[in-house]
DRENFI-936343 format. One line per field, with one value per residue: residue number from 1; residue in three letters; x, y, z of N, C-alpha, C, CB in turn. Coordinates in nm, 2 decimals. Glycine has a CB too. Layout:
<pts>
k NUM|...
r Ala|...
n.east X|...
n.north Y|...
n.up Z|...
ca.east X|...
ca.north Y|...
ca.up Z|...
c.east X|...
c.north Y|...
c.up Z|...
cb.east X|...
cb.north Y|...
cb.up Z|...
</pts>
This chain:
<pts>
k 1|2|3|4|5|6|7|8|9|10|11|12|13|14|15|16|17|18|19|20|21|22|23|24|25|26|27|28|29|30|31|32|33|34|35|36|37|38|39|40|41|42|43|44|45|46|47|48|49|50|51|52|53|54|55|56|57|58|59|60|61|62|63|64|65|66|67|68|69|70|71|72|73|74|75|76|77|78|79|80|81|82|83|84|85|86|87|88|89|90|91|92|93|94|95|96|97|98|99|100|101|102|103|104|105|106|107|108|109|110|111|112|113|114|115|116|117|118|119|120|121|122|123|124|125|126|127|128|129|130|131|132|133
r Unk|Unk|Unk|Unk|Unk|Unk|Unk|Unk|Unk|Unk|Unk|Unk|Unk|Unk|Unk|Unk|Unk|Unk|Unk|Unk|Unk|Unk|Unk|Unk|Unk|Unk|Unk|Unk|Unk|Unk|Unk|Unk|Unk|Unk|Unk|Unk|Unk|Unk|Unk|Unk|Unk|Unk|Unk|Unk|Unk|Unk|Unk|Unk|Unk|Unk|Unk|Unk|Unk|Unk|Unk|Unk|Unk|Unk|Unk|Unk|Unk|Unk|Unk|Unk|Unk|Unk|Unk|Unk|Unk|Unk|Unk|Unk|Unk|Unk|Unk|Unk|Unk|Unk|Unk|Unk|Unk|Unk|Unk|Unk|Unk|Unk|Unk|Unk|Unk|Unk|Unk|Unk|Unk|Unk|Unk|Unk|Unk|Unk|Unk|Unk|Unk|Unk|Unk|Unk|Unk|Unk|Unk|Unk|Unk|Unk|Unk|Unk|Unk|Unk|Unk|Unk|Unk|Unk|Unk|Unk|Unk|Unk|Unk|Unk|Unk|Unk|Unk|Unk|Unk|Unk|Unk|Unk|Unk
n.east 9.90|9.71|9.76|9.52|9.36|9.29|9.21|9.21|9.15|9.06|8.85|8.59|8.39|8.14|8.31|8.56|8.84|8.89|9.08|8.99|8.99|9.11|8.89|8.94|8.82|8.87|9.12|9.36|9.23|9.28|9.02|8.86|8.76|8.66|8.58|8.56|8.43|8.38|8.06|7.99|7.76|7.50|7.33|7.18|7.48|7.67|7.91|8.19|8.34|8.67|8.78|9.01|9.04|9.13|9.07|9.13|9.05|9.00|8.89|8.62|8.35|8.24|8.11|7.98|7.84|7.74|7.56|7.57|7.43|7.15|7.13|7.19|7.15|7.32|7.62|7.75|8.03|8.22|8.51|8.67|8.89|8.95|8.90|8.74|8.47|8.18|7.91|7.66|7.42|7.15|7.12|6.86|6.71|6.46|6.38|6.54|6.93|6.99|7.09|7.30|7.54|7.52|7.67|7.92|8.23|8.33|8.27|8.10|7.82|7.61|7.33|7.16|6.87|6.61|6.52|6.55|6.83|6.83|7.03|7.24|7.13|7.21|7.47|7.58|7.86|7.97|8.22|8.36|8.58|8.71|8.82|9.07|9.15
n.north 8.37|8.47|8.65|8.86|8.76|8.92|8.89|8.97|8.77|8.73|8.97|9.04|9.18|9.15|8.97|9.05|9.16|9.35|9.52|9.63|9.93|9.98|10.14|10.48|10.50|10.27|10.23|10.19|9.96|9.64|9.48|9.55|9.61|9.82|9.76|9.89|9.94|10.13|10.13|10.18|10.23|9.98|9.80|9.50|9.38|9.16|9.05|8.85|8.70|8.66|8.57|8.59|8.46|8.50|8.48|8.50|8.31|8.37|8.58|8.79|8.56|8.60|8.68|8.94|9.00|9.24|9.36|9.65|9.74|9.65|9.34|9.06|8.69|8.51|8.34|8.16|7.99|7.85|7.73|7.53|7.44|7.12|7.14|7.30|7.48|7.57|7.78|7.91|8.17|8.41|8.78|8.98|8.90|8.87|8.66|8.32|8.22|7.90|7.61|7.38|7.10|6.97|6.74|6.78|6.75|6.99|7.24|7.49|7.58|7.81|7.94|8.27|8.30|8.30|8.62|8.94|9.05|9.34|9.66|9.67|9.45|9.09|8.82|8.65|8.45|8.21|8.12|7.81|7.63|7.32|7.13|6.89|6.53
n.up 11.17|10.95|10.59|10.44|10.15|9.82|9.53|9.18|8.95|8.68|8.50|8.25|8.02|7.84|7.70|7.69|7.75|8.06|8.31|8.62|8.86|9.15|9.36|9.51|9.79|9.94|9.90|10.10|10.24|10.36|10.42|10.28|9.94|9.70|9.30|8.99|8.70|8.45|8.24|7.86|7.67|7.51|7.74|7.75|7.97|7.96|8.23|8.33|8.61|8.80|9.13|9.35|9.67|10.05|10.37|10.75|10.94|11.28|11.29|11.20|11.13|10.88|10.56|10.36|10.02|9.88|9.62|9.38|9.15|8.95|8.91|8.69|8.64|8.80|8.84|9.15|9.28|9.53|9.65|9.91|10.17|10.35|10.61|10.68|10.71|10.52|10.49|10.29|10.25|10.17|10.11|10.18|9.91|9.72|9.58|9.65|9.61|9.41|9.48|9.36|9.23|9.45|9.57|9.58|9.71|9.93|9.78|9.70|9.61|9.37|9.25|9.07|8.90|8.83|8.86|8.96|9.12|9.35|9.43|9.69|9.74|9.76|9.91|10.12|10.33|10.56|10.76|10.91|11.12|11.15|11.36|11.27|11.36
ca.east 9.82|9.68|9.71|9.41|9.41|9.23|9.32|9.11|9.26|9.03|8.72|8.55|8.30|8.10|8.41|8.64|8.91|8.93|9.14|8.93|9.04|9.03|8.84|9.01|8.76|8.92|9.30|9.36|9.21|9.29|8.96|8.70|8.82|8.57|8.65|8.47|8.45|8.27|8.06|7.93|7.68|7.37|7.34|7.27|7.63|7.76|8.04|8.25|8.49|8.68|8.84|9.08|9.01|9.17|9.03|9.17|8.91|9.06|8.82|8.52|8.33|8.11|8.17|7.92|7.87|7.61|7.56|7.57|7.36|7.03|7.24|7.06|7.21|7.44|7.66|7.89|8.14|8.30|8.61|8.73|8.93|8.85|8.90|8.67|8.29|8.07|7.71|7.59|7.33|7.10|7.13|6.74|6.66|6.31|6.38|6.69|6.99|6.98|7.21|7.37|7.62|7.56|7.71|8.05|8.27|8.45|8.23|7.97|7.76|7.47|7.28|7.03|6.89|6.47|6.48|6.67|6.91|6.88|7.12|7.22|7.12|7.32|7.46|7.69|7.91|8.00|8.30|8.35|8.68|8.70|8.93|9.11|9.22
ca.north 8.48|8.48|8.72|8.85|8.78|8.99|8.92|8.96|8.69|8.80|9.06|9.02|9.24|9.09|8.84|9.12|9.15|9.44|9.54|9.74|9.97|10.00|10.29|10.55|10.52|10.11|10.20|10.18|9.89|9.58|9.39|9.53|9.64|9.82|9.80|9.98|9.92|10.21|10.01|10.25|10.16|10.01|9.70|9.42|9.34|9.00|9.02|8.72|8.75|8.52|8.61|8.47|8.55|8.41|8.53|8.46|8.23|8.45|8.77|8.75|8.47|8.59|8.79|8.99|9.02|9.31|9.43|9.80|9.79|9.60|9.26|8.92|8.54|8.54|8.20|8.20|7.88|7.90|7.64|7.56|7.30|6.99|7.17|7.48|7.48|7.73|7.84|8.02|8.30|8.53|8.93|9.03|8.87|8.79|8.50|8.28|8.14|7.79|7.54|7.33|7.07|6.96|6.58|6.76|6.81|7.13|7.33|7.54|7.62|7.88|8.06|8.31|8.28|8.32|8.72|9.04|9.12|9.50|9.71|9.63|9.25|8.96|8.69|8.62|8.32|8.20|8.01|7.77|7.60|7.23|7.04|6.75|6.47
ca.up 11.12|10.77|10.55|10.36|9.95|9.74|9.42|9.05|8.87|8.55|8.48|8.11|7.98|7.69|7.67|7.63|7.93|8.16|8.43|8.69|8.91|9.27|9.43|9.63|9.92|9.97|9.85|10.23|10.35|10.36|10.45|10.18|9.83|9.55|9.19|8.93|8.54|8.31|8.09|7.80|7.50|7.55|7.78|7.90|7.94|8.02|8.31|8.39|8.67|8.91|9.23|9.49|9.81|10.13|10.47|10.86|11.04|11.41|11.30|11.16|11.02|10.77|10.45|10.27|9.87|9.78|9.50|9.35|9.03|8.94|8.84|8.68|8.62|8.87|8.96|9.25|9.33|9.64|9.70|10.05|10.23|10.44|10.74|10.71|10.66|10.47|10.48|10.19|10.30|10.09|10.17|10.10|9.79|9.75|9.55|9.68|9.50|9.38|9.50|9.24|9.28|9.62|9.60|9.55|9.80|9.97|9.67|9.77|9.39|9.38|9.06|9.07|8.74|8.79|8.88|8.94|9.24|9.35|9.47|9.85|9.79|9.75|9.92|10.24|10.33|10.71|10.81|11.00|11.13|11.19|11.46|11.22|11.47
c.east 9.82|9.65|9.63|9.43|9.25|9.24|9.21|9.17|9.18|8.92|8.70|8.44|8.25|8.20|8.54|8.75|8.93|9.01|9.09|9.01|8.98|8.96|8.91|8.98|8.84|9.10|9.37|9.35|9.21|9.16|8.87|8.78|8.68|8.62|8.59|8.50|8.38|8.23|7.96|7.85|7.51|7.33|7.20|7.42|7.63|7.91|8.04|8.35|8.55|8.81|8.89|9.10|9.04|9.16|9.10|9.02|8.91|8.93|8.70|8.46|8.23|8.20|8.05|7.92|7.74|7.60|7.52|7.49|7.25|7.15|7.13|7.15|7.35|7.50|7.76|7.95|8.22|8.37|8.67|8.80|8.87|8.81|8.81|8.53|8.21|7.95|7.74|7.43|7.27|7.07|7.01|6.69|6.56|6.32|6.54|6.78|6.96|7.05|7.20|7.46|7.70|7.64|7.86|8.13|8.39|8.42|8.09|7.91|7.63|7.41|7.14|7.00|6.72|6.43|6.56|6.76|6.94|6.99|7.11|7.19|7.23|7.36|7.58|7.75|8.02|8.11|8.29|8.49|8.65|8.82|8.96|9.18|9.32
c.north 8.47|8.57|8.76|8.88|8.82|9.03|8.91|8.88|8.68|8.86|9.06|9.11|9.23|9.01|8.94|9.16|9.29|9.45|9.62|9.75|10.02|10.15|10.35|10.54|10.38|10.14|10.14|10.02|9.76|9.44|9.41|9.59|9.70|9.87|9.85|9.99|10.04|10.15|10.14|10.19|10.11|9.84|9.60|9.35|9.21|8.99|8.89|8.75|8.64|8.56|8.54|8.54|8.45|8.50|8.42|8.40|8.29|8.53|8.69|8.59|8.41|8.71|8.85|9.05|9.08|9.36|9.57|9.83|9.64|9.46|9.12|8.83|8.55|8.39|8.25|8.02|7.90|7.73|7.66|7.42|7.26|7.05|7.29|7.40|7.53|7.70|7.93|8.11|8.37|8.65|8.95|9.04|8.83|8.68|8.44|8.21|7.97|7.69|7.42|7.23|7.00|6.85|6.63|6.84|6.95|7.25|7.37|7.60|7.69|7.92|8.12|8.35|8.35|8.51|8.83|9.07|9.27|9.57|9.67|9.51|9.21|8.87|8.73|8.46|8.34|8.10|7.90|7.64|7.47|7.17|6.91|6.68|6.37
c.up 10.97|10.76|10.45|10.20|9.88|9.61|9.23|8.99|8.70|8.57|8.33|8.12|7.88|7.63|7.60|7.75|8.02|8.27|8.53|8.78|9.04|9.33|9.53|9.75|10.00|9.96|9.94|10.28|10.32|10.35|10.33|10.09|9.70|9.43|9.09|8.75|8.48|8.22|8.01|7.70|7.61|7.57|7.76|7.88|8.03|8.11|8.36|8.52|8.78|9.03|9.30|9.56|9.93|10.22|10.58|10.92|11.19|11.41|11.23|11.09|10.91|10.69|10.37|10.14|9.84|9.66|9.43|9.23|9.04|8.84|8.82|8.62|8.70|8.91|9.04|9.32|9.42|9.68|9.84|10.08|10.29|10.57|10.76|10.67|10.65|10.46|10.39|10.24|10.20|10.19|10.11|9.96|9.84|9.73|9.56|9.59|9.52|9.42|9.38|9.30|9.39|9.66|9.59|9.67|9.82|9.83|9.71|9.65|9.40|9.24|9.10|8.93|8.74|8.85|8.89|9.10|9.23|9.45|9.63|9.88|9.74|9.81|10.03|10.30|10.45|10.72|10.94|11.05|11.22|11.28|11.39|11.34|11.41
cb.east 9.88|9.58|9.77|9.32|9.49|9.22|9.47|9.06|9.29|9.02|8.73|8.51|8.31|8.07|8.33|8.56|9.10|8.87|9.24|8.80|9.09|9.13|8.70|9.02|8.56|8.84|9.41|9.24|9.10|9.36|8.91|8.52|8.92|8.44|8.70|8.51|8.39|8.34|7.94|7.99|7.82|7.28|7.38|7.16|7.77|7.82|8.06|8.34|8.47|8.75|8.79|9.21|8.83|9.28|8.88|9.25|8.95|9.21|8.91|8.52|8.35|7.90|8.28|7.90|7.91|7.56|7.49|7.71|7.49|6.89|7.41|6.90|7.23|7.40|7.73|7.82|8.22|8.18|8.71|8.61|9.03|8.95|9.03|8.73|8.22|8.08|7.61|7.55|7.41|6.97|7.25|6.75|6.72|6.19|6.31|6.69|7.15|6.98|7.23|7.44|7.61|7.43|7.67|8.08|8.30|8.67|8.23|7.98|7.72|7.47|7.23|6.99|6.93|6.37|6.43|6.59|7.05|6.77|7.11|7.13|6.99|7.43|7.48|7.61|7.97|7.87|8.42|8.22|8.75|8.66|8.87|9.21|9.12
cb.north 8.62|8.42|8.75|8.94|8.58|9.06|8.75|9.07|8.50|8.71|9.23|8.87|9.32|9.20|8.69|9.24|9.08|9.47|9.57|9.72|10.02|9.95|10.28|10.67|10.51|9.97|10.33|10.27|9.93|9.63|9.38|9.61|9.49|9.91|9.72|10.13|9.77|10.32|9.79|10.33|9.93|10.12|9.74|9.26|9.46|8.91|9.11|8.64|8.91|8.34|8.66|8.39|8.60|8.33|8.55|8.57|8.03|8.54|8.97|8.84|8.39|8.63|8.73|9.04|8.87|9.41|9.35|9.86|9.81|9.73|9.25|8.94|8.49|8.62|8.03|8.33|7.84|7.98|7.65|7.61|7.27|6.84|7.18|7.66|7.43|7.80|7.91|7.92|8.40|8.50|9.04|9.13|8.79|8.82|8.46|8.20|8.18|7.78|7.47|7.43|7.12|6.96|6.43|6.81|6.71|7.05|7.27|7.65|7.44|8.01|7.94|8.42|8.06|8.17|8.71|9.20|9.06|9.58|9.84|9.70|9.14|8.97|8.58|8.69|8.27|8.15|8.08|7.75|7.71|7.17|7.01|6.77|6.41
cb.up 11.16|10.69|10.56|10.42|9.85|9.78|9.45|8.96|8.95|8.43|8.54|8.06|8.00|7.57|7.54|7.56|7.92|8.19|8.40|8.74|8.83|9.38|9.50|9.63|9.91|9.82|9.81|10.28|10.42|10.41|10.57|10.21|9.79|9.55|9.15|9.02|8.48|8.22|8.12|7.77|7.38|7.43|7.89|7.95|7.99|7.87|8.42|8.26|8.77|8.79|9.29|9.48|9.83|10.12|10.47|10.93|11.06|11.38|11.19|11.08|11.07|10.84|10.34|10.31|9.77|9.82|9.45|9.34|8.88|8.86|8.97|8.58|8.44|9.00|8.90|9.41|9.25|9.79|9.61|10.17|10.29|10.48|10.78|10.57|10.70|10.33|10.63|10.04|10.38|10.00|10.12|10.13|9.71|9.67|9.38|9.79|9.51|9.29|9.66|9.16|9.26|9.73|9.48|9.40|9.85|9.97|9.53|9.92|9.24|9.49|8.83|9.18|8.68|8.88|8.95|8.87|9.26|9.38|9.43|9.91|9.72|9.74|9.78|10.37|10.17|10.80|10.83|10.98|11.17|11.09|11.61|11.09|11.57
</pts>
């Protein structure tokens, strides 16, 4: 049994470091987590952030990444071993992310760069568990 990692291993805001803090509605639960920065002044702000995340292949084998604010230049890098195999998915974007990267293995590389992602869109990513012989 694997257990599930959910871990911020940094959050920047205009290259400045924050620590966000989880939401009371998630404190609970183990599978979904939301974290929540206050950005004041007068945007567009530049967030960086980089997550480590380790899911059980047993339960589900998809994960959903929407988005809560009107969000634009987005990349996302998704590392996996030999033995697993992902699909990258778009959540109701008009215009889809980009793949990037593709000759490199066990890296799955997207950017949406040519428009805006609204609230409730984003992107989903499917496991898939190989039999090494």
């Amino acid at each position: 049994m694997v257990t599930p990692i959910n871990e911020i291993e940094f959050f920047k805001v205009d290259g400045i470091d924050f620590k966000p803090s989880e939401d009371l509605d998630t404190l609970d639960d183990d599978e979904a987590q939301k974290f929540t920065i206050p950005l004041k002044g007068k945007g567009p702000f530049k967030i960086h952030s980089k997550f480590r995340r380790k899911y059980s292949l047993k339960g589900e084998n998809y994960k959903l990444f929407r988005m809560n604010t009107f969000t634009r230049n987005m990349d996302v890098t998704i590392s996996f071993p030999s033995h697993v195999g992902v699909s990258f998915f778009n959540v109701g974007n008009v215009n889809y992310f980009e793949k990037h990267h593709t000759e490199v293995k066990n890296i799955v590389s997207r950017s949406h760069r040519n428009d805006v992602i609204l609230p409730y869109q984003g992107f989903g990513i499917s496991f898939e568990r190989y039999n090494l012989k």
